[in-house]
C-alpha positions in Angstrom: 64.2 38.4 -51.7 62.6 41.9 -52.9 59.2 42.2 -53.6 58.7 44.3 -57.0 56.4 47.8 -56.8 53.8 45.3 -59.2 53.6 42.2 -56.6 53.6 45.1 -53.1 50.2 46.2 -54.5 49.4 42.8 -54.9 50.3 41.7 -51.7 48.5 44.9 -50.2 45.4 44.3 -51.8 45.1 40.3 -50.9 46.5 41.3 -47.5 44.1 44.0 -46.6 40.7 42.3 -48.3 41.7 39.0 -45.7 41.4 41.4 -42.9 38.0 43.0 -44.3 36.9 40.2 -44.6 37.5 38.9 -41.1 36.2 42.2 -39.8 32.5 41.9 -42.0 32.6 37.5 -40.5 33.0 39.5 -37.3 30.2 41.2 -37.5 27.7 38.9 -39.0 28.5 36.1 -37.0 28.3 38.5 -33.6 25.6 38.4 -30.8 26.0 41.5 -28.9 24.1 44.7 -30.2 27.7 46.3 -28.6 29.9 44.5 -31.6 26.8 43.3 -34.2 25.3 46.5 -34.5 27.1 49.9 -32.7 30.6 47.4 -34.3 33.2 47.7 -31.5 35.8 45.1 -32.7 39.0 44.9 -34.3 40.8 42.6 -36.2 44.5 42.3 -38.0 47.0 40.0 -39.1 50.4 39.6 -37.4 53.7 38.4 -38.5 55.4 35.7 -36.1 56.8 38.1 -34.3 53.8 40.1 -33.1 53.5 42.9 -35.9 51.0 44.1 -37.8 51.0 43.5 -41.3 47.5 44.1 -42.2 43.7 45.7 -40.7 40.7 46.5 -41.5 39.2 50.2 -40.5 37.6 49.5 -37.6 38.0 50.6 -34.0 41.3 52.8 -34.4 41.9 52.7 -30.2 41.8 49.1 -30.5 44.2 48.6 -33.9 46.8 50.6 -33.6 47.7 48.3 -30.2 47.3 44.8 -31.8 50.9 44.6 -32.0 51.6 46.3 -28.8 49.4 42.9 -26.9 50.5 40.3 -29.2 54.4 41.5 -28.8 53.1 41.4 -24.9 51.7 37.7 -25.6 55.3 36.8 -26.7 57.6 37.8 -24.3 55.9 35.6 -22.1 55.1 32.8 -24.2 57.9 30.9 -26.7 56.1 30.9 -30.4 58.2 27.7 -31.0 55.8 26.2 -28.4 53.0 27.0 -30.3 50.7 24.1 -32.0 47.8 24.7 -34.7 45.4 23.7 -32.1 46.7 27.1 -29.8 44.9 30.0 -28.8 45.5 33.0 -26.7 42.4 34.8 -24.9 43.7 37.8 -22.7 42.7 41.4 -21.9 45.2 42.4 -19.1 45.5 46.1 -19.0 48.9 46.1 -17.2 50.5 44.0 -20.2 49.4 45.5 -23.1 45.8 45.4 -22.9 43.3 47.7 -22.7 40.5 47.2 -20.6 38.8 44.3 -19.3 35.6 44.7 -21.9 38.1 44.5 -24.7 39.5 40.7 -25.0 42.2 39.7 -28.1 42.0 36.5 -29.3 45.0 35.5 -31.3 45.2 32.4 -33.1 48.5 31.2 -34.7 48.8 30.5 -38.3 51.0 27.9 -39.8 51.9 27.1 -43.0 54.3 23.7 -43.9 54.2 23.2 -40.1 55.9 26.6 -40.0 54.8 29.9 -37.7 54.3 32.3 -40.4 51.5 34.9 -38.9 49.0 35.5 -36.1 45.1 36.3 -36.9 44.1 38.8 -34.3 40.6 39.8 -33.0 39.4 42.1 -30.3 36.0 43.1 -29.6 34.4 44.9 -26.6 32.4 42.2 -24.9 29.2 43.3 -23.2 29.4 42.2 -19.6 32.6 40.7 -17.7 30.9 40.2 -14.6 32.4 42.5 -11.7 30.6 44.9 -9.6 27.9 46.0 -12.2 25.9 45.0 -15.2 28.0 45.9 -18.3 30.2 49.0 -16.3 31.4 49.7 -13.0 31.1 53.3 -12.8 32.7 53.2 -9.2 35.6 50.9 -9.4 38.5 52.3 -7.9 40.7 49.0 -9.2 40.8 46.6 -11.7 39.6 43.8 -9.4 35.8 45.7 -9.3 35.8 45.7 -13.0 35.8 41.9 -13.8 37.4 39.2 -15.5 41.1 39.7 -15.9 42.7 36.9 -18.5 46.0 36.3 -18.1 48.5 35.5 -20.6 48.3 32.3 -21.6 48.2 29.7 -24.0 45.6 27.0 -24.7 44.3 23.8 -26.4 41.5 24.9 -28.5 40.0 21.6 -29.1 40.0 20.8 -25.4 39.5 23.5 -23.7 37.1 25.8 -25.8 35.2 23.5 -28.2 34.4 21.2 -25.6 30.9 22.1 -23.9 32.8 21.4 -20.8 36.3 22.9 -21.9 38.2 25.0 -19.0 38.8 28.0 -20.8 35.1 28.5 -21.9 33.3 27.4 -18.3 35.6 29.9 -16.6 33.9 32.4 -18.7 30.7 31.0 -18.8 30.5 31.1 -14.9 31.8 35.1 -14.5 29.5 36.7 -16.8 26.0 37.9 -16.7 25.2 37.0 -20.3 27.2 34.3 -21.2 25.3 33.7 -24.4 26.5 37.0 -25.7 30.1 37.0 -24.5 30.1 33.5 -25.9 28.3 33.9 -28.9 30.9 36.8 -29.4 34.0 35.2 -28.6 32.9 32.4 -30.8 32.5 35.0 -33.6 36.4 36.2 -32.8 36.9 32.3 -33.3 35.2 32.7 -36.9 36.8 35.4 -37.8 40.4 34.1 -37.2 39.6 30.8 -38.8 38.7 32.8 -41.9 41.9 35.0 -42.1 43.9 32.2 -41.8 42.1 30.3 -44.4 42.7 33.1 -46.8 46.3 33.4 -46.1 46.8 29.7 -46.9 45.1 30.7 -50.6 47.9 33.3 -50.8 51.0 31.3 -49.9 49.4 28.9 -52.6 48.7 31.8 -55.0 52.2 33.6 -54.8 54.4 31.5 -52.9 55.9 31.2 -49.5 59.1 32.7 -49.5 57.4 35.3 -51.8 54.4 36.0 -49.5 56.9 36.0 -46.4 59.0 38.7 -48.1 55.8 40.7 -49.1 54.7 40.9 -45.2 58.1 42.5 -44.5 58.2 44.5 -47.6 55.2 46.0 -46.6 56.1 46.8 -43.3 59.3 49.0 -44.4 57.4 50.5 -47.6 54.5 52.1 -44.9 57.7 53.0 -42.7 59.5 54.7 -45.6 55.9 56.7 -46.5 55.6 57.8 -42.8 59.0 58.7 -42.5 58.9 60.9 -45.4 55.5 62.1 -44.4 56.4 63.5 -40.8 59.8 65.1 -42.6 57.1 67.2 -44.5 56.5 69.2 -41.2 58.8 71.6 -39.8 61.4 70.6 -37.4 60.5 71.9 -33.7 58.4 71.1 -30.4 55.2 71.8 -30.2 53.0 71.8 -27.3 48.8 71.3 -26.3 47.7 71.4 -22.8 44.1 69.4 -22.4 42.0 68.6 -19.6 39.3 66.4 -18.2 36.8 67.2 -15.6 38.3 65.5 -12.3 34.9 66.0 -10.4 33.5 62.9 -10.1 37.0 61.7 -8.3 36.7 64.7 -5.7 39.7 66.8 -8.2 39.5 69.7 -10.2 40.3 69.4 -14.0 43.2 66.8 -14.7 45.9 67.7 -17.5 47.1 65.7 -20.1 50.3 67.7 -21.3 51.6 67.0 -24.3 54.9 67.9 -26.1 55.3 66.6 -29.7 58.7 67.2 -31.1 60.0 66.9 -34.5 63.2 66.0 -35.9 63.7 65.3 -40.1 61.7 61.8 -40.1 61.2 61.5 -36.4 58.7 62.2 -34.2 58.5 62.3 -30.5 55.4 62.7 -27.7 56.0 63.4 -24.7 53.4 63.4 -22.0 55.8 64.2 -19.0 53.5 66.5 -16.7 50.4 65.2 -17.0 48.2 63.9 -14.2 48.7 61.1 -11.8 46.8 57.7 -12.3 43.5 58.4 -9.8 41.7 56.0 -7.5 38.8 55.7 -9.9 37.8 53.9 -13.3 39.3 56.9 -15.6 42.9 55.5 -16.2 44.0 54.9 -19.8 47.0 51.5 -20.2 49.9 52.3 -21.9 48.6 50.4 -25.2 45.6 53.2 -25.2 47.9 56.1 -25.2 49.9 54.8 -28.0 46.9 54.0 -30.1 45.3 57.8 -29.8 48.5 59.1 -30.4 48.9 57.0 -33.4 45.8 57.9 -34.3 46.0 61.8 -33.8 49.5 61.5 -36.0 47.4 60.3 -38.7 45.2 62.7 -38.8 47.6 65.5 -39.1 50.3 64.2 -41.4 50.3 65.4 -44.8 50.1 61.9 -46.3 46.8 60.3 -45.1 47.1 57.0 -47.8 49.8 55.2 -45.8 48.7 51.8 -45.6 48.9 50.5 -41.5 50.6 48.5 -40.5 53.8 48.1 -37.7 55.9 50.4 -40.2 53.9 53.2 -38.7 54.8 52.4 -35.4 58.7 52.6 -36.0 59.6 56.3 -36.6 57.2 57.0 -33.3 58.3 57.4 -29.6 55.7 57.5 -27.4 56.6 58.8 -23.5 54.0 58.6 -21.0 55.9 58.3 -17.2 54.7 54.9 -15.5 52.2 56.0 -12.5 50.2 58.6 -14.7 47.0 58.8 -15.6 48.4 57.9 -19.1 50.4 54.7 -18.2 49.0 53.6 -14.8 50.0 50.6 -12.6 48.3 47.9 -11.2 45.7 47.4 -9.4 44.3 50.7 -11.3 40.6 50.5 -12.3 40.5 51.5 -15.9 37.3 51.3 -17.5 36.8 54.9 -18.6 39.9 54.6 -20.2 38.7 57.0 -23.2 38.4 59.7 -21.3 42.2 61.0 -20.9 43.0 58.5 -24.1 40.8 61.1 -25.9 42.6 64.2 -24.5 45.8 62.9 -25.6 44.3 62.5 -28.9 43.2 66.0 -28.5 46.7 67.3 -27.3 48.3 65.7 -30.1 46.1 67.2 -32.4 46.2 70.5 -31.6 49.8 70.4 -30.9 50.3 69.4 -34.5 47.3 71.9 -35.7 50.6 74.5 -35.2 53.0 72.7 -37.3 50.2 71.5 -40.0 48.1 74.7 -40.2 46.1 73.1 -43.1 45.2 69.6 -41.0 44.2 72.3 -38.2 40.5 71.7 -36.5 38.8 72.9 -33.8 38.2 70.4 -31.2 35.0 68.3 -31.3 33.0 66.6 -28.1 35.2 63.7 -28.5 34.0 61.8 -25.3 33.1 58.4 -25.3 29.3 58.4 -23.3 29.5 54.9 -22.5 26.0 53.7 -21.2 24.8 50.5 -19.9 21.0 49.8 -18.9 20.7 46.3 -17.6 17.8 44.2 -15.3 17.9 41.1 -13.6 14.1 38.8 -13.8 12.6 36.8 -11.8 13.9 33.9 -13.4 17.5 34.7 -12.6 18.6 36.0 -16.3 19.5 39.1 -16.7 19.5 41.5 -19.9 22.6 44.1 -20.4 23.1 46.4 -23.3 25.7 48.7 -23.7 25.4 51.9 -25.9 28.3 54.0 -27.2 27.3 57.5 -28.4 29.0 60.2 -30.0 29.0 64.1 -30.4 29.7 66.4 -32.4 33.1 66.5 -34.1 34.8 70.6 -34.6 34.8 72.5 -37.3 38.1 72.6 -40.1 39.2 74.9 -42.7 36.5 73.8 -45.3 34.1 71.9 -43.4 31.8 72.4 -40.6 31.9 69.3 -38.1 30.2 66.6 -38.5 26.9 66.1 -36.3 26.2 63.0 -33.8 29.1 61.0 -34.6 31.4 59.1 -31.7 34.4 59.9 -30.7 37.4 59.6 -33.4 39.1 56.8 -31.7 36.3 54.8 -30.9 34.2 55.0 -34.1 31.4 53.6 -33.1 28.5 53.5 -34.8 24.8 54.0 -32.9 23.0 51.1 -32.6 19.6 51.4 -34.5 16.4 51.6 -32.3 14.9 49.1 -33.9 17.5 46.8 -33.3 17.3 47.1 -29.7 14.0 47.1 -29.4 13.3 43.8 -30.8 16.2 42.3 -29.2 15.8 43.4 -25.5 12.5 44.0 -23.3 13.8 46.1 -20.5 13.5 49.4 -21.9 12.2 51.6 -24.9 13.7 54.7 -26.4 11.2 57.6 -26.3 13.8 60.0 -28.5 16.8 60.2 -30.7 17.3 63.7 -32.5 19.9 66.0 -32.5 20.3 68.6 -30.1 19.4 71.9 -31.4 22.1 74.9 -29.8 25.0 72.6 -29.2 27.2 73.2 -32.5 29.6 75.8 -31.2 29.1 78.8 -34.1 32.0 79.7 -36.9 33.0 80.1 -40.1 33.0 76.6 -40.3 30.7 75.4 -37.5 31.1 72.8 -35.0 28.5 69.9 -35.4 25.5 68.7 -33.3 25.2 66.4 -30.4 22.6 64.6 -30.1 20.0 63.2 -27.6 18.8 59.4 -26.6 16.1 59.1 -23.9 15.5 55.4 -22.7 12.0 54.8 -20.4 12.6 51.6 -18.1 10.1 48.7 -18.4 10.4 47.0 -15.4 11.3 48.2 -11.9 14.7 47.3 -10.8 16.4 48.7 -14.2 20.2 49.4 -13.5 21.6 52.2 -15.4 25.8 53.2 -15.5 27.8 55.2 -17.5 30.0 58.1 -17.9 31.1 61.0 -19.9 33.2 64.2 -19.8 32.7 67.5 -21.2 29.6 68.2 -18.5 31.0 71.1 -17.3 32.1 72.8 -20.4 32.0 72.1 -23.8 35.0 71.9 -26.7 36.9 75.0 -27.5 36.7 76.4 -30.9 39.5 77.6 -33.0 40.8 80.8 -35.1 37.4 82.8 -33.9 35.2 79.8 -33.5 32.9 79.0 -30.5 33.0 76.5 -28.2 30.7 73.5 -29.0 27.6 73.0 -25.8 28.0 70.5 -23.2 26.7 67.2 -22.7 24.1 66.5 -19.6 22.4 63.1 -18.4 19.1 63.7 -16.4 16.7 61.4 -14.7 12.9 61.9 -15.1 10.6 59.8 -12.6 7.3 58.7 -13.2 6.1 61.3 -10.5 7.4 63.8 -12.4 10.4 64.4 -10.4 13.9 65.2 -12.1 17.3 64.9 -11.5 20.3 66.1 -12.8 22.8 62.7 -12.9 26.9 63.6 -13.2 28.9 62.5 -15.4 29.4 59.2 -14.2 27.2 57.5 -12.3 25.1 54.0 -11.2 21.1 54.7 -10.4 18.4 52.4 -10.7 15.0 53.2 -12.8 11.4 51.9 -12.4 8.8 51.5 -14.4 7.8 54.8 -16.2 11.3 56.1 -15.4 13.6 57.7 -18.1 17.2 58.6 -18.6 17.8 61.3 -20.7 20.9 61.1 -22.3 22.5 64.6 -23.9 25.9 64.7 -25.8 27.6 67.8 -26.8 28.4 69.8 -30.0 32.2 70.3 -31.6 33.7 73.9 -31.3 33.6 75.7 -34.3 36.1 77.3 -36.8 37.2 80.7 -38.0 34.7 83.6 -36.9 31.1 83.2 -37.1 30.8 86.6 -39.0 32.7 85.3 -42.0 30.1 82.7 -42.6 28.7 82.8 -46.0 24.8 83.5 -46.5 23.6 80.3 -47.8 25.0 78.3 -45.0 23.2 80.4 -42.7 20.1 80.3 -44.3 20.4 76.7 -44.2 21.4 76.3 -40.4 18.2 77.9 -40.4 15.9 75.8 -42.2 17.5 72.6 -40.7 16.5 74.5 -36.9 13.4 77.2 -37.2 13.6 77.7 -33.8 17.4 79.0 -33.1 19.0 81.2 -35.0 22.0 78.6 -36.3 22.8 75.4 -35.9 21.8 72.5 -38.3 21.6 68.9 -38.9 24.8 67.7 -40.8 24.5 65.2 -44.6 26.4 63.2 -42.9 30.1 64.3 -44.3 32.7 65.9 -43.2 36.3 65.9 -43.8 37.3 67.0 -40.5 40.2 64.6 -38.9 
């Protein structure tokens, strides 16, 4: 059966508002500041056979490897041996996972007691117990870094809505906060009863062989977009070097090498030459590396309208050499996964930047600063909080970079002050601006990072986190200036100051605070060429430099 062009945009529309849906349950229905407010979750819907056929924009790290765990989920489990009353909770990094924060939840759908279509949720759940509240800054394997979930089916009703049920005690008993991570997961549960209640409405509203054959249809008319998109750019290889500051692992800077080569309506990345996995928390699964890529290649491709879906995935090849710091094996620790997932990003895009001068950018902070402030009371309960923030993002053709915004990958949003001051007692935050001097200068300028300073309320306040771009900040492009560094500094209540690197585990007291300091995006074309009223208003926005400014909050930059 062929789906007409009239019924695909249908099917597209229904399709795509059941996974917005699911993403805005998600959200309401979460716990966590991490997922309810800074909104680190994903969610899509699957075909039986593990691919994607819908998502909402959320989390694009996360999304673009829905399909690569769920495909993972069935080689190992038979979907004939599936029942309604099946679930699948797993977040194994080695079999298409990504790390142990991030747990999918997929839930089979049937329709006329048939397997038509999988709802699938990830979010990034607060705490997972191992050897620190929220992160493990120092894990050198996976074992350190918590809970590992193994791929597996189970009986919803028995083991999960059951107080006592298996599947949820297990949890229950590993975490420090097993409110949130339960409150969360139950929210991943909501979300995927939702999606499959909607698709139910449209196999009653169109049909079932009719909605069956518009989930496929789908799926080749985003592969037959993407095909012709990437023929749009010339045929050739096309190469980005990238690095990450190996310091806090006793190395120099690690290189992610990328080649991306092109051939008519194929495209190939190669990350042969790139560093080895390392014996610390900064290696990126497999499933990371071919979301960023994925990612990266929608940035640069002429055609940015392509609806996602597993379509895009087909005309893709993805080669990252298993034992790298790009495809790592077990029992690698893999926490700060971002890190080199985010160079590849970077690799790809600059790589491409040469084929698809008018998609070029300069490149922004684009580091995750993951940061987790946790306490344990008296009582025995403890508080965690996790905080994503961004930088600033480079400068483009026509637009300076936008200012405090997190990485491109993740996409996470800040988490209001407000919000975590009512919820959470352990700290305050003294500051949130942006930092004045960080946007590296150009034509088109870089934009700002921004800084968070948290004071600790009780003695005995864990902090953890990590970062990159310390040492030196994001290069500009065509002229521009490199974008400032980011820094994280401890202030005592004595007065005293440290400087903390750029990952870490320290413990605050009362009166203590953590200053925490993210850097600017590189900027674009040569700072002489730009005009006189954007000047004058980098000006206004900071009196006391002589440029830099506070973004609106737009850019069209990746």
């Amino acid at each position: 059966m062929t789906t007409s062009t009239a019924q695909l945009g249908l099917f597209k529309s229904a399709l795509e508002s059941l996974t917005r849906e699911m993403a805005v349950n998600l959200r309401r229905a979460a716990f966590s500041s991490i997922v309810r407010e800074a909104r680190d979750f994903s969610v899509a819907l699957a075909d039986r056979r593990g691919g994607i056929v819908a998502q909402a924009e959320c989390i694009p790290i996360m999304t673009a490897g829905v399909s690569i765990a769920l495909q993972a989920v069935l080689k190992e489990i038979d979907a004939d041996s599936l029942t309604p009353d099946d679930a699948v909770l797993y977040n194994d990094p080695f079999k298409g996972g990504q790390h142990l924060q991030d747990i999918y939840l997929f839930s089979p759908i049937f329709i006329d007691d048939e397997l038509v279509a999988f709802s699938a949720t990830t979010a990034h759940h607060v705490d997972v117990g191992g050897a620190f509240a929220g992160l493990s800054a120092d894990a050198t394997e996976v074992y350190q870094e918590g809970l590992r979930l193994p791929l597996a089916k189970f009986s919803v009703s028995r083991d999960w809505s059951s107080p006592q049920g298996f599947v949820r005690r297990i949890i229950e008993n590993n975490v420090r906060v097993p409110n949130l991570v339960i409150g969360d997961l139950e929210a991943q549960f909501a979300a995927n009863a939702i999606g499959a209640t909607r698709l139910h409405e449209i196999f009653r509203r169109f049909g079932h062989s009719e909605t069956l054959a518009g989930m496929s249809d789908l799926q080749d008319y985003s592969e037959r977009r993407f095909r012709a998109a990437i023929s749009e750019i010339p045929d050739g290889e096309y190469r980005s070097v990238q690095t990450f500051d190996g310091r806090p692992w006793g190395l120099e800077d690690v290189e992610i090498v990328a080649a991306v080569t092109v051939s008519g309506e194929m495209l190939k990345v190669d990350f042969t030459g790139s560093g080895d996995q390392l014996v610390g928390n900064v290696n990126c699964p497999f499933a990371s590396t071919v979301s960023a890529v994925q990612s990266a290649i929608r940035c640069m491709i002429p055609d940015r309208t392509i609806p996602f879906n597993e379509g895009c995935n087909r005309p893709i090849e993805i080669i990252a050499p298993y034992g790298s710091i790009l495809n790592p094996a077990p029992p690698a620790a893999v926490r700060a996964r971002l890190t080199p997932a985010s160079r590849a990003f970077n690799a790809v895009v600059q790589a491409m930047g040469e084929a698809v001068p008018a998609s070029a950018v300069a490149t922004g902070f684009d580091t995750t600063t993951a940061f987790a402030v946790s306490h344990l009371a008296k009582d025995g309960n403890y508080q965690v909080v996790v905080e994503i923030l961004g930088g600033g993002w480079g400068g483009c053709r026509h637009n300076d970079g936008a200012d405090a915004l997190d990485n491109p990958i993740s996409n996470c949003a800040n988490a209001p002050v407000e919000s975590l001051e009512t919820d959470y007692s352990h700290f305050i935050i003294d500051e949130y601006s942006l930092t004045a001097s960080s946007a590296g200068e150009g034509r088109q300028r870089g934009g700002h990072g921004l800084r968070r300073v948290y004071r600790a309320m009780h003695d005995g306040v864990g902090v953890a986190g990590y970062a990159d771009r310390h040492l030196k900040g994001p290069e500009g492009r065509d002229g521009g200036e490199s974008g400032g560094p980011g820094q994280f500094r401890i202030i005592r209540a004595d007065g005293t100051t440290e400087q903390v690197p750029p990952v870490y585990q320290r413990t605050l007291n009362a009166g203590d605070r953590i200053e925490i300091v993210t850097g600017g995006g590189g900027g674009y074309g040569d700072p002489a060429d730009r005009s006189e009223t954007e000047s004058i208003n980098d000006q206004l926005a900071f009196p006391e430099e002589a440029a830099g400014s506070t973004s609106t909050g737009e850019s069209s930059c990746q």
